[in-house]
mmCIF file of the C-alpha atoms, coordinates in Angstrom:
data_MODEL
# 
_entry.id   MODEL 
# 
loop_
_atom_site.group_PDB 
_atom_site.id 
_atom_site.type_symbol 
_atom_site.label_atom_id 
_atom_site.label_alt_id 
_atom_site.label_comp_id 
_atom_site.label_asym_id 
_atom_site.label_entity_id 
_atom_site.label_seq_id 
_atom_site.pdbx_PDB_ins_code 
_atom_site.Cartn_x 
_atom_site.Cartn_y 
_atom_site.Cartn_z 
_atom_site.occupancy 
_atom_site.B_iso_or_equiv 
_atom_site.pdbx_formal_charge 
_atom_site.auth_seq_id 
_atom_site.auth_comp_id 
_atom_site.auth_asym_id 
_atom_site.auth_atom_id 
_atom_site.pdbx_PDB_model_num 
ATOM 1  C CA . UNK A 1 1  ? 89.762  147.144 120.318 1.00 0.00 ? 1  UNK A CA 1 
ATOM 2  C CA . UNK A 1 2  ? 90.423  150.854 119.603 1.00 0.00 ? 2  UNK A CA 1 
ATOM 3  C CA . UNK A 1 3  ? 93.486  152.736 121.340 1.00 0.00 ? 3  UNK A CA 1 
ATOM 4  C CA . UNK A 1 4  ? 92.795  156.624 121.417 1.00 0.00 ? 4  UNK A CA 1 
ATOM 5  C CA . UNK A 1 5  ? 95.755  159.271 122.323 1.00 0.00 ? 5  UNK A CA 1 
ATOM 6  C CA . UNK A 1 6  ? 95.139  162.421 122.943 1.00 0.00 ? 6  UNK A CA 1 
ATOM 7  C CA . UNK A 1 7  ? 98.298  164.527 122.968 1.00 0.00 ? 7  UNK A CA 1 
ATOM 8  C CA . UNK A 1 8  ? 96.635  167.886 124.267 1.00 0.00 ? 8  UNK A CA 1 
ATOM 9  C CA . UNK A 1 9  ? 95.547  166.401 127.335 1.00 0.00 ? 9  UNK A CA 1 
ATOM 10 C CA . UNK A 1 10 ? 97.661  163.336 127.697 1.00 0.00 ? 10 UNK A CA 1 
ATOM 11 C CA . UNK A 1 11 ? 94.564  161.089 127.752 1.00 0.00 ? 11 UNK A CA 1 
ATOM 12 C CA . UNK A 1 12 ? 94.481  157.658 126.329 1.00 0.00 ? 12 UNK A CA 1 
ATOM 13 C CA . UNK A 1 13 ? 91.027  156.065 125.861 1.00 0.00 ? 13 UNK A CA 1 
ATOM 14 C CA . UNK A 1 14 ? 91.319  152.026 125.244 1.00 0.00 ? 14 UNK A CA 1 
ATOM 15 C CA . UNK A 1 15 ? 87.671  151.238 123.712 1.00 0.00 ? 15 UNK A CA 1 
ATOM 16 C CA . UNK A 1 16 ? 87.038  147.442 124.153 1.00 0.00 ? 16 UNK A CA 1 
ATOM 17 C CA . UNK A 1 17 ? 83.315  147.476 123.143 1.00 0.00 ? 17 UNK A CA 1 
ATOM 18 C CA . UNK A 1 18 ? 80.773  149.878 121.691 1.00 0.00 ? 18 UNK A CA 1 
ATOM 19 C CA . UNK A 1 19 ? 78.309  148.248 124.393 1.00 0.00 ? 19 UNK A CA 1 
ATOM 20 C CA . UNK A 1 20 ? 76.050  150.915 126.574 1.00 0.00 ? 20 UNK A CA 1 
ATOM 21 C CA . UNK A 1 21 ? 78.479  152.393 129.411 1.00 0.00 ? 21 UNK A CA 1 
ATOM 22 C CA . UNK A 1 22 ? 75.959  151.682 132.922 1.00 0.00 ? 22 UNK A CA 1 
ATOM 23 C CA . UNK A 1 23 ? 78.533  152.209 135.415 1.00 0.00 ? 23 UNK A CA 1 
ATOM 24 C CA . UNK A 1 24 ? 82.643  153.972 135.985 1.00 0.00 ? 24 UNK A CA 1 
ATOM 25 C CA . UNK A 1 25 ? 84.523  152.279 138.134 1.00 0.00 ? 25 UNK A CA 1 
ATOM 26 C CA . UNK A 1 26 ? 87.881  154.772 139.434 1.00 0.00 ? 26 UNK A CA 1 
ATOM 27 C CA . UNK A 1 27 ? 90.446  152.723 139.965 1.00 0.00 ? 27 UNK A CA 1 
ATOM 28 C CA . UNK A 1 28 ? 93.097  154.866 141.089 1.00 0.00 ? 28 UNK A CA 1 
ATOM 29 C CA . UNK A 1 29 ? 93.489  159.006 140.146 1.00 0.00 ? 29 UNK A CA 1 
ATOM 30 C CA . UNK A 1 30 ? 94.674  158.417 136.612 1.00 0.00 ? 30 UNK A CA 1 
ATOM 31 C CA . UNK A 1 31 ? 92.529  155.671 135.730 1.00 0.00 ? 31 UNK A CA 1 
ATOM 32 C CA . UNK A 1 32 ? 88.449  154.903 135.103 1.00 0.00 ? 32 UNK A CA 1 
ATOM 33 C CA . UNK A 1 33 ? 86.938  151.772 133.681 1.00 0.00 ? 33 UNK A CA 1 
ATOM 34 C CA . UNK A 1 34 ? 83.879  152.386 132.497 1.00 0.00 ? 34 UNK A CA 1 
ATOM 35 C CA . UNK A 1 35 ? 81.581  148.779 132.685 1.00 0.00 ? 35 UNK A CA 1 
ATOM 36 C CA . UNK A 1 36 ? 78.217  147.797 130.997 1.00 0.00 ? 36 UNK A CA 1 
ATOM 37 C CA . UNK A 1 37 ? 75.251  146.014 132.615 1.00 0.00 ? 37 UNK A CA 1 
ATOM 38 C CA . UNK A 1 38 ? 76.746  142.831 132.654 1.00 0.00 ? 38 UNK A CA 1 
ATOM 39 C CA . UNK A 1 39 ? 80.077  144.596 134.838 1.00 0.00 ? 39 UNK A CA 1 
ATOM 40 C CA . UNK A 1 40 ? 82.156  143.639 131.437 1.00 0.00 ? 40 UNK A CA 1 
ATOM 41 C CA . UNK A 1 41 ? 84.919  146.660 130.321 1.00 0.00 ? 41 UNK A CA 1 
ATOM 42 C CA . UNK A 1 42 ? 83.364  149.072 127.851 1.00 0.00 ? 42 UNK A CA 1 
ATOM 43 C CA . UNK A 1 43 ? 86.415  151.379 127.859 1.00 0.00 ? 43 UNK A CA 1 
ATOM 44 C CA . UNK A 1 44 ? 89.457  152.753 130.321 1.00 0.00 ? 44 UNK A CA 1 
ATOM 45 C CA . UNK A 1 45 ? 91.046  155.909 130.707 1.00 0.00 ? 45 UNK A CA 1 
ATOM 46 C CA . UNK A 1 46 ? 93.925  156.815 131.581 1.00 0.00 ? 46 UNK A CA 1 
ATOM 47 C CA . UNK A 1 47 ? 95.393  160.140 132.580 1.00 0.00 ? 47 UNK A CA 1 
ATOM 48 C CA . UNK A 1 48 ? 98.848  161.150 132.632 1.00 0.00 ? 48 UNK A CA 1 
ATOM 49 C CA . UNK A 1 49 ? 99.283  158.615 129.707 1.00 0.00 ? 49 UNK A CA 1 
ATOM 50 C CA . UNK A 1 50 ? 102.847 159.163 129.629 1.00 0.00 ? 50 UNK A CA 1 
ATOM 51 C CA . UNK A 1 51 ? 103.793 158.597 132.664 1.00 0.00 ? 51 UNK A CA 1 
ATOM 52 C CA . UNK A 1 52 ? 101.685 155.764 133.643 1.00 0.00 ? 52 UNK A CA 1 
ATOM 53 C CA . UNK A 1 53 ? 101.198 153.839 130.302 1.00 0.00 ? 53 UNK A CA 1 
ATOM 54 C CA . UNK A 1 54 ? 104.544 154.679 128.529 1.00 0.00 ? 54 UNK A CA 1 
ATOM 55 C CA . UNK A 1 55 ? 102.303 156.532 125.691 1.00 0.00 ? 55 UNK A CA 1 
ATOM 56 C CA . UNK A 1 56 ? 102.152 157.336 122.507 1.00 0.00 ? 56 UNK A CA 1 
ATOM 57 C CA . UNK A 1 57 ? 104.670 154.205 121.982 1.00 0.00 ? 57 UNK A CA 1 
ATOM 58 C CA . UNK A 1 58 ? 102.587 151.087 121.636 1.00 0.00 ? 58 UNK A CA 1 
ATOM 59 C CA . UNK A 1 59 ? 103.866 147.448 120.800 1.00 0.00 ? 59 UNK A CA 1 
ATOM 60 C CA . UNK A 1 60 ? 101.034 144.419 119.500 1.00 0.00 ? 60 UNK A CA 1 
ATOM 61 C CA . UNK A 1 61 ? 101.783 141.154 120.162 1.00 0.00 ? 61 UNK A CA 1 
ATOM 62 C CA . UNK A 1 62 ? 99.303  138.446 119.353 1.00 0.00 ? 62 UNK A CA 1 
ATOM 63 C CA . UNK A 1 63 ? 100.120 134.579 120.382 1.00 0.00 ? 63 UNK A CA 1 
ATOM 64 C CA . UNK A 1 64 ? 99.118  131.545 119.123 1.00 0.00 ? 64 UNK A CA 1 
ATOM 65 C CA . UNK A 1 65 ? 98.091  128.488 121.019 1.00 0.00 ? 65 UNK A CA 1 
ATOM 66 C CA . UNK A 1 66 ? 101.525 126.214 121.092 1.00 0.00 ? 66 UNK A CA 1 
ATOM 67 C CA . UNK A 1 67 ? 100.967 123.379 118.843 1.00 0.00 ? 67 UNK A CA 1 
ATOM 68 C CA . UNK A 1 68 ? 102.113 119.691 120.974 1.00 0.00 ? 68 UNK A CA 1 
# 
């Protein structure tokens, strides 16, 4: 997964896949998923970046399965 700011136009573009883009879904004003032919997430969009995603700051967190 790829996150993409763009700071002239506010735009982040969250790239998921490099898989064929068939269809864009919009979701609300500020934000587009764009699907392939099997209706999986190629990439989203999202306007106004932030405002609605708290952008440029970004936090990773990756979990691992609790061991019993």
């Amino acid at each position: 997964m790829k996150i993409k700011y763009f700071n002239d136009t506010d735009t982040a573009l969250v790239e998921f896949t490099d898989n064929l883009v068939i269809e864009t879904k919009v979701i609300s004003e500020n934000l587009y998923v764009d699907l392939d032919v099997s209706g999986n997430p190629v990439n989203m969009t999202i306007e106004h970046a932030r405002e609605n995603a708290h952008l440029p700051d970004i936090t990773y967190q990756q979990f691992e399965k609790a061991v019993v």
